[in-house]
N, C-alpha and C positions, 0 to 999 in steps of 0.2 A: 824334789831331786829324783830324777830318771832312776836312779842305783835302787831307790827304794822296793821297784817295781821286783827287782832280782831277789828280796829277802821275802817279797809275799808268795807265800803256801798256794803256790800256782793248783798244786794237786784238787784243792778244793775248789775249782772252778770247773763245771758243769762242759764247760766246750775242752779242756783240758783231758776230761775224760773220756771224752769221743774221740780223742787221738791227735785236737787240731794243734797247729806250730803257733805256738805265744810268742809273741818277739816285742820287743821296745823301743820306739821312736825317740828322736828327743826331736823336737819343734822350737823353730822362734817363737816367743813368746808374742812377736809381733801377727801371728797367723793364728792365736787363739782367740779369737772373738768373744766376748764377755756378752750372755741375753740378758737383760735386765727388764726389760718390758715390752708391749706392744712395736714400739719405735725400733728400738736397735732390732727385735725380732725383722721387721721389714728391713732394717739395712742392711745385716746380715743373708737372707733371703733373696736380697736383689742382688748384691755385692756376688754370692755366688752364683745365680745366672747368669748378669753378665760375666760372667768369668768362664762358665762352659760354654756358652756362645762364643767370647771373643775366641778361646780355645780351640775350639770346633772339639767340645768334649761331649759327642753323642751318645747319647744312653741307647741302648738297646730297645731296637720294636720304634725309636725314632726316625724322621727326619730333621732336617735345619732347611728352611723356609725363609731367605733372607734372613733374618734375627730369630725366627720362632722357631721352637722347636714342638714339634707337634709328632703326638703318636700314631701311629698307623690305625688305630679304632677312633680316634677322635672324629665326632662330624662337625664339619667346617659349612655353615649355612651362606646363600648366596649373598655376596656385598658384602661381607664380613674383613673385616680389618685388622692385621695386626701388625703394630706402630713398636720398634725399640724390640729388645731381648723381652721374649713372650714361651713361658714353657705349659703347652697343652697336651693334658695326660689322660689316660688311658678312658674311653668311653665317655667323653668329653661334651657337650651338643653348646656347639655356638650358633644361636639362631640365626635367623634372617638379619643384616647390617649392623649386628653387633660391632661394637669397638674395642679393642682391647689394647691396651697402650702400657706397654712395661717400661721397668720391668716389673712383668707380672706371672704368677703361674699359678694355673689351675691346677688343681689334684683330681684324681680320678673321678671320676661321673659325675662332675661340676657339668651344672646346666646355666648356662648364658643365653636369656631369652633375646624375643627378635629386637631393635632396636635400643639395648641396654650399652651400659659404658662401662667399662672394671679397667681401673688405672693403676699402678704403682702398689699395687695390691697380691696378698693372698689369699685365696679362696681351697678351702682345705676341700677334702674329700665329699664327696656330692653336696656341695655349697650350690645353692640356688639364688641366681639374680634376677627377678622378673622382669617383664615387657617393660620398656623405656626407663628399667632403675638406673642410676647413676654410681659405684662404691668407687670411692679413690682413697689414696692412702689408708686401706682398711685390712683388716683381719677377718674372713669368714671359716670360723671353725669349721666343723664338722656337721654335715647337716642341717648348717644356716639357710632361713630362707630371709631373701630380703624380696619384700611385696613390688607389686608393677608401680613407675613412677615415682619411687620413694628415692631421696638422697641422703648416702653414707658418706661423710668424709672425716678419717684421721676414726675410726669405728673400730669395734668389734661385734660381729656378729656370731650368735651362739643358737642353738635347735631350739625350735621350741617344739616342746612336749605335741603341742593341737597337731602341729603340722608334719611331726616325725614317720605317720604311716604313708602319708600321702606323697609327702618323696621320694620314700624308699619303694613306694609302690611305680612311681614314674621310672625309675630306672629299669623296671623289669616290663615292661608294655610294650607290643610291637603295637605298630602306627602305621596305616596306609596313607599316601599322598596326599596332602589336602586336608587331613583333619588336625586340630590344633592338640596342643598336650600343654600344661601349665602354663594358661594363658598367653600367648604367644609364641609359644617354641616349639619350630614344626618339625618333625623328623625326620630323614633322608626317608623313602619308598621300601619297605619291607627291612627295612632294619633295625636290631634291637638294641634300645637304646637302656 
């Protein structure tokens, strides 16, 4: 019950005491979405993409690209595809003819090597899919890497311990023209990805 919210000792909350306005919604119950696992996690996930898509509910430092929504530091590699509601976030590197077919969205410094596929999927924050992998209907935590040519489907992916410096080391490397960076993923000419 909504009323309950009015009898809790609002004073003891932390954003209360910095001055901000607490106020109280009531919601359809049909607008609360229940996460129970991997699954409803993606339907939920997609469910509100396509919704700020159909919307035209642009987030800031975006554009909308036909259906995608891509951020202004995202690099977009040449031949690159994206098919359906597609949200590509900040420092992003889609290689060379990648495919990405939502609804899908990347999280910040997710690197999408040259000819890989990421379908109907989320890939959390610098998720790595290497040269010709395949993930569909999958989960890539934080710091996943999925290896070149490997196929995910209906997955989740989780860091591994080996591979966690050499990630996070990829993200901080500038790159001139022509040289490769995790096996297949080239970087636009003097910028840092």
């Amino acid at each position: 019950d909504h009323r309950d919210l009015h009898s809790f000792p609002t004073r003891r909350l932390p954003i209360y005491k910095q001055g901000a306005k607490i106020a109280s919604f009531e919601t359809p119950a049909r607008l609360l979405p229940r996460i129970k696992g991997a699954a409803s996690y993606l339907s939920v996930n997609n469910w509100m993409l396509e919704q700020a898509v159909h919307h035209r509910a642009i987030p800031n430092d975006y554009e909308l690209r036909g259906e995608a929504l891509i951020h202004r530091t995202a690099k977009v590699g040449e031949g690159v595809e994206l098919v359906g509601p597609v949200m590509v976030g900040p420092g992003t590197l889609l290689g060379r003819d990648a495919l990405v077919v939502g609804p899908t969205t990347l999280d910040e410094g997710s690197i999408v090597c040259n000819d890989a596929v990421v379908s109907r999927s989320a890939l959390w924050k610098e998720s790595h899919v290497g040269e010709g992998a395949v993930v569909d209907q999958s989960i890539m935590t934080q710091g996943a890497y999925v290896e070149p040519g490997l196929h995910i489907r209906e997955g989740i992916g989780v860091r591994s311990p080996l591979r966690k410096s050499r990630i996070t080391a990829i993200n901080h490397m500038t790159r001139k023209r022509g040289e490769t960076l995790a096996q297949g993923c080239t970087p636009i000419q003097g910028e840092k990805i």
